[in-house]
C-alpha angles and dihedrals in degrees: 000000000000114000097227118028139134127222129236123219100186083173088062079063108055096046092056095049081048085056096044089048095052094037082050110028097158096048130099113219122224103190115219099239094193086063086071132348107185119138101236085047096054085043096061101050084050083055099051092044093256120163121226131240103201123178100192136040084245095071092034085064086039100066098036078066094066094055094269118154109240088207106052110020111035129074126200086218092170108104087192107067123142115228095258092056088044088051089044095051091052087052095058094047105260114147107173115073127152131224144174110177131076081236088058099032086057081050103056087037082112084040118112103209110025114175119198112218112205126191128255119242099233140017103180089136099056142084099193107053106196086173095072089063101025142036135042123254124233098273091049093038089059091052087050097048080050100049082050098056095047094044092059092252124142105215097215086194164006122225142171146179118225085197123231126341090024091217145197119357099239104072085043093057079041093055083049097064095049092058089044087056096047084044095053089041104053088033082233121182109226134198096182159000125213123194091190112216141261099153117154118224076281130066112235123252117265088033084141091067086048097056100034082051079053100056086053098061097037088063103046101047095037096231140127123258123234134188133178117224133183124127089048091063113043107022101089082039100079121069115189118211123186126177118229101235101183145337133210114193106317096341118100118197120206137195096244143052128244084214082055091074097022090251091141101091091036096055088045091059091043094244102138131044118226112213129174126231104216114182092335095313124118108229127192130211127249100233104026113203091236114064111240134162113237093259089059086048098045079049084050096052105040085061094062102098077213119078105263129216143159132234128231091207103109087195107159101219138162122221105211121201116232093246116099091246117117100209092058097121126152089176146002120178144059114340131157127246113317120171133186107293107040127099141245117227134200122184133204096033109131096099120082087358118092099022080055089056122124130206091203095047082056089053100041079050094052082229127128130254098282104258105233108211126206107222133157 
């Protein structure tokens, strides 16, 4: 066995598109390439009839490879294109492309399908504020609605990103009305709405009102509904596994980076849980990162397919990466006995990690490409 690998569910995956699909019968996916790239992955979502969401003409030309049609299933979803990559997307059949700028909008003008993304008007509940980098907000988005018309271009859709996590219901049925309003007042005909993504591996509460507001407006505008998930699919789909390959006091060295799956950032904001396989057994460890009451922690356990257990041990120890980096550090705090041989495990790691993935940092490392392996 390789000593550092993640595992693949692509059957995680398809129950959560089958949950998607029944929470959102009447929305189209368009499925955030960017959030994993992996070609059993893209193959899937081809399998089950998903849509694609790609941000560059290289994934554009990714997922034609795999037998997609540019005109139906692929969004330019990038408001910040140069000419050449606009040209080039035309080229290959792609119809659909966002924009929210007068730059961009001069630019889609040849475009048959062009979406504006406006900007929500507040982000309070999220981490990840795409707001602050893409969308125009309702004044610009007026003066845009207006340049169109007067340009001759027919504008197929509105769209918006609420940002990560998407957050509570109220301020996207909010973000609705407003597009109903501009739609009434510019006596726009619309193909579409999209209300972008940002789910976490869990729907949000209330997603009833959402979809039955949804409904509402599909009916009376007469449109399709698009959405673009990522995160929600994939995330509970990637397992990490990384071997301990030697200690030295209470400082445990292992065979990966935390740099090789981009779970830096994510273990600095306390957003994943390292836990060890010992002998076939799941251990967690004393004083997780992420603050968590037992009964989250006993959830937690019953769904490891591996018996779980704690350990008494109170051991302050540090688990280093193989990079040269000092600041290469899956875990540091309390963990029970762990000894060379067993594994470090991160779960929930299949959203913003392997597409992140880069062949020179492997290299830099002295590590392998990381083995991907298809389980069930």
């Amino acid at each position: 066995m390789q000593s550092t690998f993640a595992t693949l569910s692509l059957g995680v995956i398809k129950r959560q598109y089958a949950l998607l699909q029944s929470t959102f019968p009447t929305t189209r996916f368009y499925y955030a390439v960017k959030c994993n790239n992996h070609p059993k992955v893209i193959q899937c979502l081809v399998d089950l009839g998903s849509s694609f969401d790609c941000a560059s003409i290289r994934e554009i030309r990714y997922v034609l490879s795999f037998g997609v049609d540019p005109g139906s299933r692929v969004i330019f979803a990038n408001p910040h294109r140069s000419q050449i990559e606009v040209d080039e997307a035309v080229r290959l059949g792609v119809e659909m492309m966002t924009f929210d700028s007068e730059f961009q909008l001069l630019r889609l003008c040849n475009v048959k399908k062009p979406l504006l993304r406006m900007c929500p008007p507040s982000q309070e509940n999220q981490s990840v504020k795409l707001g602050v980098k893409f969308g125009a907000d309702i004044f610009q988005a007026r003066r845009l609605l207006q340049l169109a018309h007067s340009l001759g271009v027919n504008i197929s859709g509105l769209c918006f990103h609420m940002g990560y996590p998407i957050g509570p219901i109220p301020p996207i049925l909010s973000m609705l009305k407003t597009i109903q309003s501009l739609s009434s007042e510019f006596e726009l005909q619309l193909s579409c709405i999209d209300f972008g993504g940002g789910f976490d591996n869990k729907l949000p509460e209330n997603c009833q009102k959402l979809n039955e507001q949804l409904k509402v407006i599909q009916k009376e505008l007469s449109l399709e509904l698009q959405c673009e998930p990522g995160r929600f699919l994939v995330q509970s789909a990637v397992k990490y596994f990384t071997r301990v390959e030697a200690k030295n006091g209470g400082t445990v060295f292992v065979n990966g980076s935390c740099f090789q799956m981009f779970f830096r950032d994510m273990l600095k904001k306390n957003t994943i849980k390292v836990q060890v396989v010992k002998e076939g057994k799941c251990i967690l460890n004393e004083e997780n990162r992420i603050e968590e009451d037992k009964n989250e922690c006993e959830k937690e356990n019953e769904k490891c397919k591996v018996q779980c257990k704690k350990f008494n041990d109170t051991n302050q120890i540090i688990i280093r990466g193989s990079s040269g980096m000092q600041n290469d550090v899956f875990y540091k705090g309390k963990m029970g006995d762990i000894e060379v041989g067993d594994y470090i495990m991160i779960e929930n790691a299949g959203a913003y990690t392997i597409s992140c993935m880069s062949q020179q940092l492997d290299k830099f490392c002295g590590m392998e490409a990381l083995q991907v392996v298809e389980v069930q």
